[in-house]
mmCIF file of the N, C-alpha and C atoms, coordinates in Angstrom:
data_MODEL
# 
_entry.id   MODEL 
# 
loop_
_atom_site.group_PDB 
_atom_site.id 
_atom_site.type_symbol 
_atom_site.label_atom_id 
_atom_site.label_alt_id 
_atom_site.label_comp_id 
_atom_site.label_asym_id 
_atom_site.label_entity_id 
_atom_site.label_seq_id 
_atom_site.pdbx_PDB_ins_code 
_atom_site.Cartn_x 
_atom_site.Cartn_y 
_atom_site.Cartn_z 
_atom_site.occupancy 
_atom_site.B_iso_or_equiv 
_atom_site.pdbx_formal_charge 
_atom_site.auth_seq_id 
_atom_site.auth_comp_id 
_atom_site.auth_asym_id 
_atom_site.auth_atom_id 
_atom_site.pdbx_PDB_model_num 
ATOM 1   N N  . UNK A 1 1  ? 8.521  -112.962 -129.202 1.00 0.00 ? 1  UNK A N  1 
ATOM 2   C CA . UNK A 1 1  ? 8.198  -111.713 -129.886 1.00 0.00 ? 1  UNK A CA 1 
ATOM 3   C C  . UNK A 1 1  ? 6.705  -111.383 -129.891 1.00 0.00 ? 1  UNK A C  1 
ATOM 4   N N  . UNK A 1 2  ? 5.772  -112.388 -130.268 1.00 0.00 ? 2  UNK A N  1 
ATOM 5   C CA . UNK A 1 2  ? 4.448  -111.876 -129.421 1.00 0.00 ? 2  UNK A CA 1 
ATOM 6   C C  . UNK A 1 2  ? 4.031  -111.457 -128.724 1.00 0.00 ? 2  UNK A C  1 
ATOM 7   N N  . UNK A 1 3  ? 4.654  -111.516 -127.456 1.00 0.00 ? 3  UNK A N  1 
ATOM 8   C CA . UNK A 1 3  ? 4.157  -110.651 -126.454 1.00 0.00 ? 3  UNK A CA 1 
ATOM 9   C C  . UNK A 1 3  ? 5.264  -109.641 -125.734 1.00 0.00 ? 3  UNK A C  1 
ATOM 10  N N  . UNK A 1 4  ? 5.826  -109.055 -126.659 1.00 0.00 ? 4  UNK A N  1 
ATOM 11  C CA . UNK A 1 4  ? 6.726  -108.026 -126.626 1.00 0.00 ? 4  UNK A CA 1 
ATOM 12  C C  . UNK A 1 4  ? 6.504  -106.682 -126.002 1.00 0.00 ? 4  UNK A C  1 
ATOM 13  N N  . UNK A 1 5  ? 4.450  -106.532 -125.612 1.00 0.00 ? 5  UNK A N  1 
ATOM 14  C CA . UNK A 1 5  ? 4.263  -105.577 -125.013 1.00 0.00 ? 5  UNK A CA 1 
ATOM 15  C C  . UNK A 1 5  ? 4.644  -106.157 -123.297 1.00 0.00 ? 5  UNK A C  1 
ATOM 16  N N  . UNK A 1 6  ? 4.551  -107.360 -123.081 1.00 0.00 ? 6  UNK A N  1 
ATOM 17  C CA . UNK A 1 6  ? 4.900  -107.857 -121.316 1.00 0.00 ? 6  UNK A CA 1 
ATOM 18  C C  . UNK A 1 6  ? 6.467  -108.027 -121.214 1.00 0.00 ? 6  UNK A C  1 
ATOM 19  N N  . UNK A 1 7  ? 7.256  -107.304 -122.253 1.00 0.00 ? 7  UNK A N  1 
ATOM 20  C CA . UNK A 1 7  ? 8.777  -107.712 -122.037 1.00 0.00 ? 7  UNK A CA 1 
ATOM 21  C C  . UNK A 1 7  ? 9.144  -106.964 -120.573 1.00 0.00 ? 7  UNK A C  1 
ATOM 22  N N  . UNK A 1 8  ? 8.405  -105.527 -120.728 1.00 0.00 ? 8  UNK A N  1 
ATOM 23  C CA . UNK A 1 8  ? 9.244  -104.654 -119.607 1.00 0.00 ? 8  UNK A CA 1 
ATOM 24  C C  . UNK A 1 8  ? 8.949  -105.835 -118.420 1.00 0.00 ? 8  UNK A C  1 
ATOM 25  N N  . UNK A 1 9  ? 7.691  -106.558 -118.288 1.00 0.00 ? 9  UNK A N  1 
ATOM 26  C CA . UNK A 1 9  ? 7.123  -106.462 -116.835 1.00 0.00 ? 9  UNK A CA 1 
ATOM 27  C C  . UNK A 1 9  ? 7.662  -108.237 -116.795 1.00 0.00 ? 9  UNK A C  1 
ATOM 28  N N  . UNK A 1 10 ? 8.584  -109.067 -117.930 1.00 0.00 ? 10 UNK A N  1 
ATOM 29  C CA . UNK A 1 10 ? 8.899  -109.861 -117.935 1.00 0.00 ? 10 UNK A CA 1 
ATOM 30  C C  . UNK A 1 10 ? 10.221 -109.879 -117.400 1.00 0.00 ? 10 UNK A C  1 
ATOM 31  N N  . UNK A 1 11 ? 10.808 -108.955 -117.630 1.00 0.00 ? 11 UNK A N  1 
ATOM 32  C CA . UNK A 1 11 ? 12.373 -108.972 -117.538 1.00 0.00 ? 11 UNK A CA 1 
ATOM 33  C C  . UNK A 1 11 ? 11.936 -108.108 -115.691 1.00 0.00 ? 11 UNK A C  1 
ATOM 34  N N  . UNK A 1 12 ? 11.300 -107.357 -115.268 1.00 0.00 ? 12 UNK A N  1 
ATOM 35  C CA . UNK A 1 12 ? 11.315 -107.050 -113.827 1.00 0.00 ? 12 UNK A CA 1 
ATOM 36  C C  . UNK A 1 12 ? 10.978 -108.372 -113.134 1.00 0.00 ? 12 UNK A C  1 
ATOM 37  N N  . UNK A 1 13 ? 10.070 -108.888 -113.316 1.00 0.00 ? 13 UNK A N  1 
ATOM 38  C CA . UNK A 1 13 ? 9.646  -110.348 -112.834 1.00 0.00 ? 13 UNK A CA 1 
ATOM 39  C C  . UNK A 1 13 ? 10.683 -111.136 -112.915 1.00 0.00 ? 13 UNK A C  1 
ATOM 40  N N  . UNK A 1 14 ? 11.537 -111.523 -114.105 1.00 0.00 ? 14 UNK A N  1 
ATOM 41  C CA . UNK A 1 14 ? 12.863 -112.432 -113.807 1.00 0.00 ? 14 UNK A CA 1 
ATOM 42  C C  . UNK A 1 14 ? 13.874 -111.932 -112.465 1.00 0.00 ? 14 UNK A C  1 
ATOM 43  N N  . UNK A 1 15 ? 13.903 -110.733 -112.504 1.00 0.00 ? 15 UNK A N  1 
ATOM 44  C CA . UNK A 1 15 ? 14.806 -109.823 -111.874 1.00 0.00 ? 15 UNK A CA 1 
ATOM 45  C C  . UNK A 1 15 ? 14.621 -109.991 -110.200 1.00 0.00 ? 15 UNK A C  1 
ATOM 46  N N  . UNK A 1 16 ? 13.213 -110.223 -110.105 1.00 0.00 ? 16 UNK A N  1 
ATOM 47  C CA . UNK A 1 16 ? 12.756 -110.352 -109.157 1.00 0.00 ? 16 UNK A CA 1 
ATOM 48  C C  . UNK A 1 16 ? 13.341 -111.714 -108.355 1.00 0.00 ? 16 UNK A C  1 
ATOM 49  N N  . UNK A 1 17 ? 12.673 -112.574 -109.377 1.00 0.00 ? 17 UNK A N  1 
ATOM 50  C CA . UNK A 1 17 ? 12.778 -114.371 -108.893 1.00 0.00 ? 17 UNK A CA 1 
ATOM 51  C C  . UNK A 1 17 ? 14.199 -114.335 -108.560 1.00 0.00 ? 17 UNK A C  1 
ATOM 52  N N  . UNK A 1 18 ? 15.188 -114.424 -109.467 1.00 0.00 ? 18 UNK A N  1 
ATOM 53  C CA . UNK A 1 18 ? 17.054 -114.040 -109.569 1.00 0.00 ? 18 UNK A CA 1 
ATOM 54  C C  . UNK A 1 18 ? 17.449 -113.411 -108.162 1.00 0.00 ? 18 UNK A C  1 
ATOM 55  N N  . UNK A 1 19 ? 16.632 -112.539 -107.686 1.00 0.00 ? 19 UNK A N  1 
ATOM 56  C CA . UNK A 1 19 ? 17.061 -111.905 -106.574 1.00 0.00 ? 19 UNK A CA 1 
ATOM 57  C C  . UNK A 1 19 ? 16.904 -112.640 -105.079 1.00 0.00 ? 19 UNK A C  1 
ATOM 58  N N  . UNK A 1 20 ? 15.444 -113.403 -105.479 1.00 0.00 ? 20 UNK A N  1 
ATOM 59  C CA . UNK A 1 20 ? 15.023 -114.318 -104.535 1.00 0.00 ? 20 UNK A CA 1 
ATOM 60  C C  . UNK A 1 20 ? 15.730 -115.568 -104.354 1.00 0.00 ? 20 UNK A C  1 
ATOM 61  N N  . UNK A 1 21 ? 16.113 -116.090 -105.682 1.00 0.00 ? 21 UNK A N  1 
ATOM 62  C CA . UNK A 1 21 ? 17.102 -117.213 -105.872 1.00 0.00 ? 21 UNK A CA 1 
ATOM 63  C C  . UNK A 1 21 ? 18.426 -117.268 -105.030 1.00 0.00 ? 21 UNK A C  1 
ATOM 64  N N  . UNK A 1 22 ? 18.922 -115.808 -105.303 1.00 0.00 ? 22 UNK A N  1 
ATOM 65  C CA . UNK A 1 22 ? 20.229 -115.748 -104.790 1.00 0.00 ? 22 UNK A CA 1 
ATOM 66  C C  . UNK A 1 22 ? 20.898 -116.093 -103.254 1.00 0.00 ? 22 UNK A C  1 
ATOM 67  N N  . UNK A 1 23 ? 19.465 -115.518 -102.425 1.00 0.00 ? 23 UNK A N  1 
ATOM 68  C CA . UNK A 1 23 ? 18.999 -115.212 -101.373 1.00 0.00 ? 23 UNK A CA 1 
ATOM 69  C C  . UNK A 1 23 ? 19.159 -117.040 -100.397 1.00 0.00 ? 23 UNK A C  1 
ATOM 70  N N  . UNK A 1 24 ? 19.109 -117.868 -101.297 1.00 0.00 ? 24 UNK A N  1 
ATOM 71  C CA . UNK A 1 24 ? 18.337 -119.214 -100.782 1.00 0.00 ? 24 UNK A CA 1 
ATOM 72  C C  . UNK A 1 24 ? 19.205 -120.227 -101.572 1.00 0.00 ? 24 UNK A C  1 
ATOM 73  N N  . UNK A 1 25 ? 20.386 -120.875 -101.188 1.00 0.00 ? 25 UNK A N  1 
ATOM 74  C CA . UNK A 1 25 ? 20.886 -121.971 -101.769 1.00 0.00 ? 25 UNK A CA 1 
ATOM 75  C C  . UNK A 1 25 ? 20.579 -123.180 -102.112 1.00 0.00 ? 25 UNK A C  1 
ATOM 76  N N  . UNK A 1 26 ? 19.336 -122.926 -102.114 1.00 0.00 ? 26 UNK A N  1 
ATOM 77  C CA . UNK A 1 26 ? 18.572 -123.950 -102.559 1.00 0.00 ? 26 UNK A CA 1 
ATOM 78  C C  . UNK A 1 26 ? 17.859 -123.927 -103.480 1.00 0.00 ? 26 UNK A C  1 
ATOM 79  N N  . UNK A 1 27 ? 17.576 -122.652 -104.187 1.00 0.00 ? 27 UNK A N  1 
ATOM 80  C CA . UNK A 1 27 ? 16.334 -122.202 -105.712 1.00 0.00 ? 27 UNK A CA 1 
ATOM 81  C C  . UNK A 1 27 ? 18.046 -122.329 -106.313 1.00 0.00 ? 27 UNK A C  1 
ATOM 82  N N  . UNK A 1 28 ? 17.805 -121.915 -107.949 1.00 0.00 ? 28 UNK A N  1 
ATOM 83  C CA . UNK A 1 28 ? 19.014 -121.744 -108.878 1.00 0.00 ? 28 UNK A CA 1 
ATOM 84  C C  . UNK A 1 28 ? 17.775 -120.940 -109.972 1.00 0.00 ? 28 UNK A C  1 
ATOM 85  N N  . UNK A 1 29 ? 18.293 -119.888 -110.591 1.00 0.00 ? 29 UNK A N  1 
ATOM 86  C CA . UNK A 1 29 ? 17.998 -119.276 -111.489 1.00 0.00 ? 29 UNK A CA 1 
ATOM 87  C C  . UNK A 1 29 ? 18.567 -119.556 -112.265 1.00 0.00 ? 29 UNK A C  1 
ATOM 88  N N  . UNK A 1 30 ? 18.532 -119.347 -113.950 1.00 0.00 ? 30 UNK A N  1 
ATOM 89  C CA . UNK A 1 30 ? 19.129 -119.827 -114.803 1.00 0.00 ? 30 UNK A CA 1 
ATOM 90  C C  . UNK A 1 30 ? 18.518 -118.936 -116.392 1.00 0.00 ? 30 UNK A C  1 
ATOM 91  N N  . UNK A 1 31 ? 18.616 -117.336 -116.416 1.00 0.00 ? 31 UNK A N  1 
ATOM 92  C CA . UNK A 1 31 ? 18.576 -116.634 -117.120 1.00 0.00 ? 31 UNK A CA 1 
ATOM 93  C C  . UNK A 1 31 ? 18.458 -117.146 -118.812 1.00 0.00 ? 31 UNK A C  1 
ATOM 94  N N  . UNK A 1 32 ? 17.918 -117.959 -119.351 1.00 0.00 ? 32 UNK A N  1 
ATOM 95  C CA . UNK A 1 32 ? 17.594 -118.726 -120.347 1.00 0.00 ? 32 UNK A CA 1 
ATOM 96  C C  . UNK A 1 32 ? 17.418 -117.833 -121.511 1.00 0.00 ? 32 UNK A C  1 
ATOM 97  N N  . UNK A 1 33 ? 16.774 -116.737 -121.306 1.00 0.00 ? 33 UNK A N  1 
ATOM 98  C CA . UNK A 1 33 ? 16.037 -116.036 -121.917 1.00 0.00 ? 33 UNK A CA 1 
ATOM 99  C C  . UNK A 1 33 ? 17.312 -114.652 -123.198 1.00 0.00 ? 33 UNK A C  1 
ATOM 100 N N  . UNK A 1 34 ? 18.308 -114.367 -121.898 1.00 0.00 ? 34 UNK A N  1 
ATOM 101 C CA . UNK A 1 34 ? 19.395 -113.657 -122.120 1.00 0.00 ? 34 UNK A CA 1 
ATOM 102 C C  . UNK A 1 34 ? 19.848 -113.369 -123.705 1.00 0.00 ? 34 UNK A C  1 
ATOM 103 N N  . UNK A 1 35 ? 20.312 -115.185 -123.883 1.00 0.00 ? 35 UNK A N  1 
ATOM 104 C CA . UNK A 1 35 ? 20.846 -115.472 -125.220 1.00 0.00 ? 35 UNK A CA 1 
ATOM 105 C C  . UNK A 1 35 ? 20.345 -115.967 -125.888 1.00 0.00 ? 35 UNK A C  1 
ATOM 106 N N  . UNK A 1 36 ? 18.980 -115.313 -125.849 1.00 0.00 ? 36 UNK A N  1 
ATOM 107 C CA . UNK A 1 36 ? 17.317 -115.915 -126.782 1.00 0.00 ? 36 UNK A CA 1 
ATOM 108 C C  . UNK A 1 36 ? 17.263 -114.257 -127.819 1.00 0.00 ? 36 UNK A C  1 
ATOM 109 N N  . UNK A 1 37 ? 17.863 -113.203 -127.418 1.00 0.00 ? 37 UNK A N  1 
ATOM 110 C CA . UNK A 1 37 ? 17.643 -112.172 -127.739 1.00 0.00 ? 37 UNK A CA 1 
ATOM 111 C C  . UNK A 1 37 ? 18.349 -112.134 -128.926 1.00 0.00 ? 37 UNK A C  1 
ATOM 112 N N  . UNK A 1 38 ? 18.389 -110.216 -129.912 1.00 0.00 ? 38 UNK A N  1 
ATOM 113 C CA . UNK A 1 38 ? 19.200 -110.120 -131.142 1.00 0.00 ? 38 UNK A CA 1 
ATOM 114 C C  . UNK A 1 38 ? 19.930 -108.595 -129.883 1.00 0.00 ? 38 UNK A C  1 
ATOM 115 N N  . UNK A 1 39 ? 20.710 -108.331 -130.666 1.00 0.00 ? 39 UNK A N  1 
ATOM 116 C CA . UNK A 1 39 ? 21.426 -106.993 -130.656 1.00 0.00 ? 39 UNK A CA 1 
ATOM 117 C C  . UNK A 1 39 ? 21.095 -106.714 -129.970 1.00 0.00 ? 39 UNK A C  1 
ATOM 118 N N  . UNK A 1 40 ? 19.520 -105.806 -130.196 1.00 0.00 ? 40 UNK A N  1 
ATOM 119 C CA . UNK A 1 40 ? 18.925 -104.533 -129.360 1.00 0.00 ? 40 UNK A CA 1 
ATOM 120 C C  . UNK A 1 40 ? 18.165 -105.036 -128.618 1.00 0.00 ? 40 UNK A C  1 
ATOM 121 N N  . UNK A 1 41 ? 18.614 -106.554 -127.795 1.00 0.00 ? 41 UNK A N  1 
ATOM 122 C CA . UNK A 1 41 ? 17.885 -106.742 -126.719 1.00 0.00 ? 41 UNK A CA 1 
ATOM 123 C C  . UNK A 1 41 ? 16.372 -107.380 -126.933 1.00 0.00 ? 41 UNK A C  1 
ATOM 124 N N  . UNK A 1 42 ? 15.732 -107.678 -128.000 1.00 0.00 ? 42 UNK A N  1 
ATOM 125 C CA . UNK A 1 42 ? 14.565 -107.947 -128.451 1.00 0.00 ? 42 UNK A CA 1 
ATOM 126 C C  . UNK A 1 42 ? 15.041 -109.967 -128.866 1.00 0.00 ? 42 UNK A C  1 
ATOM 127 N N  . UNK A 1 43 ? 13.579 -110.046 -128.226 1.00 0.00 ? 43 UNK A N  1 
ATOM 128 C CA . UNK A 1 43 ? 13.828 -111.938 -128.875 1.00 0.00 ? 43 UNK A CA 1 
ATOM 129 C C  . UNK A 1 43 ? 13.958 -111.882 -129.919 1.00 0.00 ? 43 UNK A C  1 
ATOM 130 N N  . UNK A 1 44 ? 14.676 -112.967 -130.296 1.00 0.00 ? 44 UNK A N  1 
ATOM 131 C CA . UNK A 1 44 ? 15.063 -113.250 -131.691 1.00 0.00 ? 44 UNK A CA 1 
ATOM 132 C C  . UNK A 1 44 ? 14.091 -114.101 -132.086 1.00 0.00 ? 44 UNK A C  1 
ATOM 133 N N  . UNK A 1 45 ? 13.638 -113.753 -133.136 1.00 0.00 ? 45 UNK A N  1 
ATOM 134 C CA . UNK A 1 45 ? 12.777 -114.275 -134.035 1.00 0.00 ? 45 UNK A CA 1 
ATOM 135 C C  . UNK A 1 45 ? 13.340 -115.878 -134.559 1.00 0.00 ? 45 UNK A C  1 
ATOM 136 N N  . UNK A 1 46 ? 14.462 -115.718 -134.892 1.00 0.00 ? 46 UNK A N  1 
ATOM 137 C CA . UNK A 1 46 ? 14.911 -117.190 -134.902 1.00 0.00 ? 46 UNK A CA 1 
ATOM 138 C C  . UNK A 1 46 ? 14.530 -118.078 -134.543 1.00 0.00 ? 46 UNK A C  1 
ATOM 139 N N  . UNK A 1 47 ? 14.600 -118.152 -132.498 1.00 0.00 ? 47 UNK A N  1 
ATOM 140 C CA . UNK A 1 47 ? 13.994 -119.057 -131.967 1.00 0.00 ? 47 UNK A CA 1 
ATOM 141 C C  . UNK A 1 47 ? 12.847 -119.843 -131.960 1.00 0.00 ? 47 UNK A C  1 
ATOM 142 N N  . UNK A 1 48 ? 11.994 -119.462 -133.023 1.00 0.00 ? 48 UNK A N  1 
ATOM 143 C CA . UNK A 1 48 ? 10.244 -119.334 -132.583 1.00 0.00 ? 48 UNK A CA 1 
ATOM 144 C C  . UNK A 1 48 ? 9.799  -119.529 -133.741 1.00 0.00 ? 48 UNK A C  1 
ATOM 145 N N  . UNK A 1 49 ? 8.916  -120.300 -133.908 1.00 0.00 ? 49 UNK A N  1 
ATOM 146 C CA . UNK A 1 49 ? 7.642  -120.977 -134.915 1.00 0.00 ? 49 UNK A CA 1 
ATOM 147 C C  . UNK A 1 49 ? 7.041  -119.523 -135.400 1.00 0.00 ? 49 UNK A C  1 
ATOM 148 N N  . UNK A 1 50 ? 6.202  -119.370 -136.806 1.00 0.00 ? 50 UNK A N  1 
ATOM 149 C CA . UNK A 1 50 ? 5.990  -118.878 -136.615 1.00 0.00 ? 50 UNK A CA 1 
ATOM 150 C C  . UNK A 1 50 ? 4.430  -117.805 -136.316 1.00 0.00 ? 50 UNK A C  1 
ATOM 151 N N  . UNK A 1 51 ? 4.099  -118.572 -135.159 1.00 0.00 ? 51 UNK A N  1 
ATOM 152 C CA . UNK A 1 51 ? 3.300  -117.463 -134.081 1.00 0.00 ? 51 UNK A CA 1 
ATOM 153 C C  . UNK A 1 51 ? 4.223  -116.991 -133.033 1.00 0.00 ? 51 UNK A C  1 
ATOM 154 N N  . UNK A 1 52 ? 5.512  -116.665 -133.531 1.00 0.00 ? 52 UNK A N  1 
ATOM 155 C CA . UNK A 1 52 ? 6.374  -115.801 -132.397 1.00 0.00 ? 52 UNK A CA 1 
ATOM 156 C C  . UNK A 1 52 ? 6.142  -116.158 -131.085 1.00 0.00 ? 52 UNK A C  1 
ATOM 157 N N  . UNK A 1 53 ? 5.417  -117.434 -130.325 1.00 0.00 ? 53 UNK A N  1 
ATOM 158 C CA . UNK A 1 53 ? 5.279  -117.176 -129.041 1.00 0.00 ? 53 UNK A CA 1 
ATOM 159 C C  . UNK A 1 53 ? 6.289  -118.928 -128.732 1.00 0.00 ? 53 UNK A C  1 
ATOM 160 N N  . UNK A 1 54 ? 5.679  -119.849 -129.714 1.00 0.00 ? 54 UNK A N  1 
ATOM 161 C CA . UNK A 1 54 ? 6.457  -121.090 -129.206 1.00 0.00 ? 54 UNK A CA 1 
ATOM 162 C C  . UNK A 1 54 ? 7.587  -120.894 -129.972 1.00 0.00 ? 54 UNK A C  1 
ATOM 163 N N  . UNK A 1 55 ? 8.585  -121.784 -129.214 1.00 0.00 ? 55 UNK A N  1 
ATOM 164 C CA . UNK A 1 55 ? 9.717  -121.976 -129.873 1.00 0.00 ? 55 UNK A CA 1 
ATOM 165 C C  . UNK A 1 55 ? 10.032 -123.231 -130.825 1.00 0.00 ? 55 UNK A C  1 
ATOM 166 N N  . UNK A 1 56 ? 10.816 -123.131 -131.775 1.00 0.00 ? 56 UNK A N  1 
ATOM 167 C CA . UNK A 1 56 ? 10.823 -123.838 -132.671 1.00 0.00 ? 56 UNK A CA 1 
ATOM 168 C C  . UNK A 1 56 ? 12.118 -124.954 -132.429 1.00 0.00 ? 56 UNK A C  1 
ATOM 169 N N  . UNK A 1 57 ? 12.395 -125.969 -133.781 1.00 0.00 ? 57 UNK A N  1 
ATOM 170 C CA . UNK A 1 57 ? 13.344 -127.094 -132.980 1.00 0.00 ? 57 UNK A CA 1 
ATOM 171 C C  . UNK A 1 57 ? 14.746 -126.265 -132.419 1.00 0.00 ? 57 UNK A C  1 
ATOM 172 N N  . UNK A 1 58 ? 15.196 -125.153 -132.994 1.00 0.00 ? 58 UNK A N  1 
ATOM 173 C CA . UNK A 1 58 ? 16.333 -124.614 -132.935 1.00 0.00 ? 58 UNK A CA 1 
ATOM 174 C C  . UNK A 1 58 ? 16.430 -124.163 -131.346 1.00 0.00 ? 58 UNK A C  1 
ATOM 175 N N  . UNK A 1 59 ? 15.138 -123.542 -131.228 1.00 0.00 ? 59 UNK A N  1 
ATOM 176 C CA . UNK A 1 59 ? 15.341 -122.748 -130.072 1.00 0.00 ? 59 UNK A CA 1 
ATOM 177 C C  . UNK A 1 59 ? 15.258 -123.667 -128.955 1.00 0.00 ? 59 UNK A C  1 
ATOM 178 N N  . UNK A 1 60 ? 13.948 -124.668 -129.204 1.00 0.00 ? 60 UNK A N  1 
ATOM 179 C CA . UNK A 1 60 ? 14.657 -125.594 -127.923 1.00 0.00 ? 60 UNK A CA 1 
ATOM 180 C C  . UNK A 1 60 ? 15.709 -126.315 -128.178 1.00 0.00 ? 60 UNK A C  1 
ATOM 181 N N  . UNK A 1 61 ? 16.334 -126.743 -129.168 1.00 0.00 ? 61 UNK A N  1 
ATOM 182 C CA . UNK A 1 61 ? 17.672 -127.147 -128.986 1.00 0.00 ? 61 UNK A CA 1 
ATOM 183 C C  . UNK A 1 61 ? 18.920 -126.251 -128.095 1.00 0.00 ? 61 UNK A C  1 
ATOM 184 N N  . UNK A 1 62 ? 18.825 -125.137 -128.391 1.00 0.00 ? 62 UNK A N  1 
ATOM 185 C CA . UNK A 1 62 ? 19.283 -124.015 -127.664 1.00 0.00 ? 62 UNK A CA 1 
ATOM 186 C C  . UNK A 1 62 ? 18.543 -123.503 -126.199 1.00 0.00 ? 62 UNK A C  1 
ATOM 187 N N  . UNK A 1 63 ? 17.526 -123.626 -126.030 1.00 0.00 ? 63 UNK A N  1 
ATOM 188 C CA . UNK A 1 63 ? 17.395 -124.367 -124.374 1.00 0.00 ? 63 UNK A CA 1 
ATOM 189 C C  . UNK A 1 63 ? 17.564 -124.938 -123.487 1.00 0.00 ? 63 UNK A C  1 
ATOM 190 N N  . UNK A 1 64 ? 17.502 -125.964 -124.447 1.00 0.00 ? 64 UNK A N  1 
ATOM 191 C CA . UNK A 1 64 ? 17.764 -127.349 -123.561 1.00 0.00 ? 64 UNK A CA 1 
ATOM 192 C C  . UNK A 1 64 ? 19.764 -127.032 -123.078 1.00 0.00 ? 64 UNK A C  1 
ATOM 193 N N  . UNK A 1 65 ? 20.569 -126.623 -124.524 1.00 0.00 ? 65 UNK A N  1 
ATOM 194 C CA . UNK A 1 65 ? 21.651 -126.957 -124.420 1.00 0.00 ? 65 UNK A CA 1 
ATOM 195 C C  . UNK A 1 65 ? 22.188 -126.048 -123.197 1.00 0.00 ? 65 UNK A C  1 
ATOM 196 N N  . UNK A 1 66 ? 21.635 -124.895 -122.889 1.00 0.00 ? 66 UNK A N  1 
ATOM 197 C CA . UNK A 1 66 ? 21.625 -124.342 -121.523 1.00 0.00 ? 66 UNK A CA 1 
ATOM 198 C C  . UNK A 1 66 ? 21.353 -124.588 -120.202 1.00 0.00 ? 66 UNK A C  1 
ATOM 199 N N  . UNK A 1 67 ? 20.150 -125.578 -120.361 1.00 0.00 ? 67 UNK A N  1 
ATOM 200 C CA . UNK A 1 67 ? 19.527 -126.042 -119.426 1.00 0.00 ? 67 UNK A CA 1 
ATOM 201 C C  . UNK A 1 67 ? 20.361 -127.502 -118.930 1.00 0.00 ? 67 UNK A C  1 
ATOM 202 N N  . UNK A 1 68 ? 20.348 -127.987 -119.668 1.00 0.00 ? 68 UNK A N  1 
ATOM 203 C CA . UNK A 1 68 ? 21.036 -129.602 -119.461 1.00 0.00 ? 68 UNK A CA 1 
ATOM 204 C C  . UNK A 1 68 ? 22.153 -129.641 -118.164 1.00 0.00 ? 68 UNK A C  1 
ATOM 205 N N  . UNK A 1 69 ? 23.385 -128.855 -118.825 1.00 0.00 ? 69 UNK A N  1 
ATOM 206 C CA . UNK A 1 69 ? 24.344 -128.337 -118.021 1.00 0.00 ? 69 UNK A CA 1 
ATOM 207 C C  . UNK A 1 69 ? 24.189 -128.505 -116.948 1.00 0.00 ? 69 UNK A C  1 
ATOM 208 N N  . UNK A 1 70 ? 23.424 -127.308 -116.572 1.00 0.00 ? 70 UNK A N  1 
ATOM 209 C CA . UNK A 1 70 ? 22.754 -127.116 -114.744 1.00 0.00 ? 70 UNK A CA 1 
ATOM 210 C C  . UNK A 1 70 ? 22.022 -128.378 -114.469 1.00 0.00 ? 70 UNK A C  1 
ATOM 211 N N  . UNK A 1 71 ? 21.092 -128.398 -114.874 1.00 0.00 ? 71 UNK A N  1 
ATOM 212 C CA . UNK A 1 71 ? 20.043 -129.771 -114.547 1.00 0.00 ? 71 UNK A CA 1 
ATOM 213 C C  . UNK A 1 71 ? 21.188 -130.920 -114.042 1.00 0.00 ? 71 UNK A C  1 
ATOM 214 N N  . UNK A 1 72 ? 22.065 -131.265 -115.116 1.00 0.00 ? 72 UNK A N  1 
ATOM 215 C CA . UNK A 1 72 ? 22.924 -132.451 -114.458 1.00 0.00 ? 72 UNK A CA 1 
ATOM 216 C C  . UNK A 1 72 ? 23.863 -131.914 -112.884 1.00 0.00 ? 72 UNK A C  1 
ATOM 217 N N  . UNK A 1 73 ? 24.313 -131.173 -113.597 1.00 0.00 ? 73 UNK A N  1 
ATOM 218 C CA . UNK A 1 73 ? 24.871 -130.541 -111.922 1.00 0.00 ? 73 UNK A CA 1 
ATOM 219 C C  . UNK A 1 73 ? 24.060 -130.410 -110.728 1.00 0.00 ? 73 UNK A C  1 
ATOM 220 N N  . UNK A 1 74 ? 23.032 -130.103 -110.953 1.00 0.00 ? 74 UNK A N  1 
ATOM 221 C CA . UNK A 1 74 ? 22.408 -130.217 -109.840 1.00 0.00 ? 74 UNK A CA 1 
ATOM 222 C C  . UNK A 1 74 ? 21.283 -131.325 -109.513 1.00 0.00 ? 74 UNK A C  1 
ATOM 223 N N  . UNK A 1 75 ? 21.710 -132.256 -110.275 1.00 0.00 ? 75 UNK A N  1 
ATOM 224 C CA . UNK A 1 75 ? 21.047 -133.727 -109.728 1.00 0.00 ? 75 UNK A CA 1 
ATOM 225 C C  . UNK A 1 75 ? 22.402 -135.130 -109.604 1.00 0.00 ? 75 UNK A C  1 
ATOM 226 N N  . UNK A 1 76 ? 23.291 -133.985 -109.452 1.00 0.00 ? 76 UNK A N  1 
ATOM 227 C CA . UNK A 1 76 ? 24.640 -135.147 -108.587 1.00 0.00 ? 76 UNK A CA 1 
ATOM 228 C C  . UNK A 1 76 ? 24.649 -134.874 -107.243 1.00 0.00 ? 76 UNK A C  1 
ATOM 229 N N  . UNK A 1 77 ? 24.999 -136.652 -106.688 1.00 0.00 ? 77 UNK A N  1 
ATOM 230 C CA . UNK A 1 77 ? 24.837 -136.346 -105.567 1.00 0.00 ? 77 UNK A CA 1 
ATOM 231 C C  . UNK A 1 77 ? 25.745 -135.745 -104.433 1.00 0.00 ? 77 UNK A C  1 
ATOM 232 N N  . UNK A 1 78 ? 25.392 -135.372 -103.285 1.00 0.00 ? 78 UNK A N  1 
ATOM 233 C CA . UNK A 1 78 ? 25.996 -134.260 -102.344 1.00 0.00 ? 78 UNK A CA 1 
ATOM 234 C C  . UNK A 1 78 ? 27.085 -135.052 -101.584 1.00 0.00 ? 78 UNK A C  1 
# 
């Protein structure tokens, strides 16, 4: 939520990488950010200490629990 004025040019930049990802079976994107938000699309304050920019134990608990998933999947072997 701090830096809520770089959201537009944050969410084009994800959009970007995601596109590049897709492209190459070898990057993986992993939209983290998505179900970090409230309602109207704005980070949730929840997540985050508060100077709104780090996240707090909740939110990386809720990171990680997104992240983990993939991470293990994609460090089994081929």
């Amino acid at each position: 939520p701090s830096r809520i004025a770089h959201l537009a040019s944050v969410r084009a930049a994800n959009q970007l990488i995601a596109a590049r990802c897709a492209k190459d079976p070898s990057l993986h994107f992993l939209d983290t950010a998505a179900t970090m938000v409230d309602a109207n699309g704005q980070p949730d304050p929840q997540w985050f200490v508060k100077d709104l920019l780090h996240l707090n134990a909740k939110g990386y608990a809720h990171w990680t629990s997104q992240l983990r998933p993939v991470l293990e999947q994609l460090s089994l072997p081929r």
